[in-house]
C-alpha positions in Angstrom: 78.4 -83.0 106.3 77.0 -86.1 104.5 74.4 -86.3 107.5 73.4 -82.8 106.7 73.3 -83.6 102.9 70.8 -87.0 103.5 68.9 -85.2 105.4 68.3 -82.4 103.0 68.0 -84.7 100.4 65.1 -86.4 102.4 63.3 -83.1 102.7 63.6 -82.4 99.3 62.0 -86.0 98.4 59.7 -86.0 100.7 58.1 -82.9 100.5 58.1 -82.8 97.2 60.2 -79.6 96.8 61.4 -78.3 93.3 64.3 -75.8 92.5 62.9 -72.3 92.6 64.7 -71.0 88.7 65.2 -67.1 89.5 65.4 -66.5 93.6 66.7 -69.4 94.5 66.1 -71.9 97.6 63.4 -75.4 96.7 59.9 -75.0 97.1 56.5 -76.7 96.6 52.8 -75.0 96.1 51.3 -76.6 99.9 47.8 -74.7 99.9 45.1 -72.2 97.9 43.4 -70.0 99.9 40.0 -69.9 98.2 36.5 -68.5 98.6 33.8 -69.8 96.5 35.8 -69.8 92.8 37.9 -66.8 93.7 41.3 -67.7 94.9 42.3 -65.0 97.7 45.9 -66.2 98.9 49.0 -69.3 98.3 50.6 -71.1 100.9 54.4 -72.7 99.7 56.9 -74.6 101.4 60.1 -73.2 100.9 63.8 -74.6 102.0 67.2 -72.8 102.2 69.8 -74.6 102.0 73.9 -73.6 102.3 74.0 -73.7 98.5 70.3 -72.2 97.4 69.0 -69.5 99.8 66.6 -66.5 98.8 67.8 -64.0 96.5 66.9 -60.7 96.9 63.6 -60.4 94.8 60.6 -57.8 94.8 57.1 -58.7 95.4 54.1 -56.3 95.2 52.1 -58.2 98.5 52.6 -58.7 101.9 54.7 -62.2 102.8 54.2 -64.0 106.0 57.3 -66.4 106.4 56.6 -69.4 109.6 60.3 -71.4 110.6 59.2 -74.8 110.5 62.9 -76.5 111.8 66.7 -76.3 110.7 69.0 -73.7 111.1 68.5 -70.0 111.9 68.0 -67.3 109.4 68.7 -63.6 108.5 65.7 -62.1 106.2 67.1 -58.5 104.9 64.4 -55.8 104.2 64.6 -53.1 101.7 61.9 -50.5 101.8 61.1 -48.3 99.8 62.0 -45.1 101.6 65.6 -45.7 101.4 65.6 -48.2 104.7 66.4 -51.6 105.1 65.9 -54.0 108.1 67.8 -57.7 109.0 65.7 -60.1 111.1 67.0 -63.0 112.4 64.3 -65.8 111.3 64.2 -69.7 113.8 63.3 -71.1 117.0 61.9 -69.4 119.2 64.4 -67.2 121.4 66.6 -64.0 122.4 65.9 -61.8 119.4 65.3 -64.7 116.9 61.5 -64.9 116.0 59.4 -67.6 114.6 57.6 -65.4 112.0 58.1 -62.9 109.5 56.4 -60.5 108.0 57.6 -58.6 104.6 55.4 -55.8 103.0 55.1 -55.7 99.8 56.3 -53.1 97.8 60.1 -53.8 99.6 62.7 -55.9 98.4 63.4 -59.1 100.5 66.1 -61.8 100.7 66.3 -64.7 103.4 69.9 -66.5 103.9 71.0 -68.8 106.2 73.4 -67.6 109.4 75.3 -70.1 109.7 75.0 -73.3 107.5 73.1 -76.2 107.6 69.4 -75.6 106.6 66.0 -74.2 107.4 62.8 -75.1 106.1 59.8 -72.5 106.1 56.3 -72.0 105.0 54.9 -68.2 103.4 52.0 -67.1 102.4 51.0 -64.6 100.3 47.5 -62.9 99.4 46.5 -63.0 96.3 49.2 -65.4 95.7 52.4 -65.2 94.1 52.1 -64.1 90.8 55.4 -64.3 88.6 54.7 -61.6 86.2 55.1 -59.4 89.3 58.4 -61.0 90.8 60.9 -58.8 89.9 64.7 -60.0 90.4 67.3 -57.7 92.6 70.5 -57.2 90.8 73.5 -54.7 91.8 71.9 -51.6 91.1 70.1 -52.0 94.1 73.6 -51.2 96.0 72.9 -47.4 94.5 69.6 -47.3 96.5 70.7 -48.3 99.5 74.7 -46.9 100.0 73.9 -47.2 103.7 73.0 -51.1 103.7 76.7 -52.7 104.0 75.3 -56.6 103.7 73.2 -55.8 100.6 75.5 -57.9 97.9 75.5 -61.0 100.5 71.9 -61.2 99.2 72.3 -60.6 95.3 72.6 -63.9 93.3 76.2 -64.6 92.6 75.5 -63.8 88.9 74.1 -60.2 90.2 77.0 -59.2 92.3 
């Protein structure tokens, strides 16, 4: 385990990662997509880890998640028509996929499947915007009866 920990640690240092306050998980600004003065997209690290992961959150754009290397991931889905999806986010292999893609307008939450961690890009266009990030909470178990792993992606505080 302290292996795991160093090396997490190390990620953390070396990329330059901060605590993301809200969702969850450590991430740092990596790009701007720009063209001329008007900035058209945002490009983030972002690492799970077994205690921080990806809370379920709301975002109004498209996300485009890319598993960089650690452990695999399940990415839950809620759309707005009542549906949700789980996707199993890493390597690449039997029904485990390298990429991502969330529309916006759903909810999303990403966790890890089973332990260690996984560090990923996204990127967003236009770019995250945190007067449009809106926080899942319990409620959302209302919305979706039919969606039996729903609280695993609430923030403990929201369950």
């Amino acid at each position: 385990m302290a292996v795991l920990e160093e090396e997490v640690r190390h990620l953390i240092q070396k990329l330059g990662l901060e605590r993301l306050e809200g969702e969850g998980g450590y991430f740092r600004k990596y790009y701007t997509h720009r063209s001329g003065s008007a900035i058209l997209g945002g490009t983030i690290y972002y690492l799970v880890t077994e205690d921080s992961f990806s809370s379920l959150h709301w975002l109004p754009t498209d996300e485009l998640w890319y598993f960089l290397q650690g452990s695999r991931l399940e990415q839950l889905v809620l759309y707005p028509d009542g549906r949700h999806s789980l996707t199993l986010l890493g390597p690449v292999g039997e029904a485990v996929a390298p990429l991502s893609l969330v529309p916006g307008g759903c909810y999303q939450g990403t966790r890890l499947l089973e332990g260690g961690y996984a560090l990923c890009a996204t990127t967003m266009c236009p770019p995250y915007d945190p007067d449009r990030y809106v926080q899942g909470t319990k409620a959302l178990l209302d919305d979706y009866p039919t969606c039996t792993r729903l609280v695993d992606f609430l923030r403990e505080e929201d369950r």
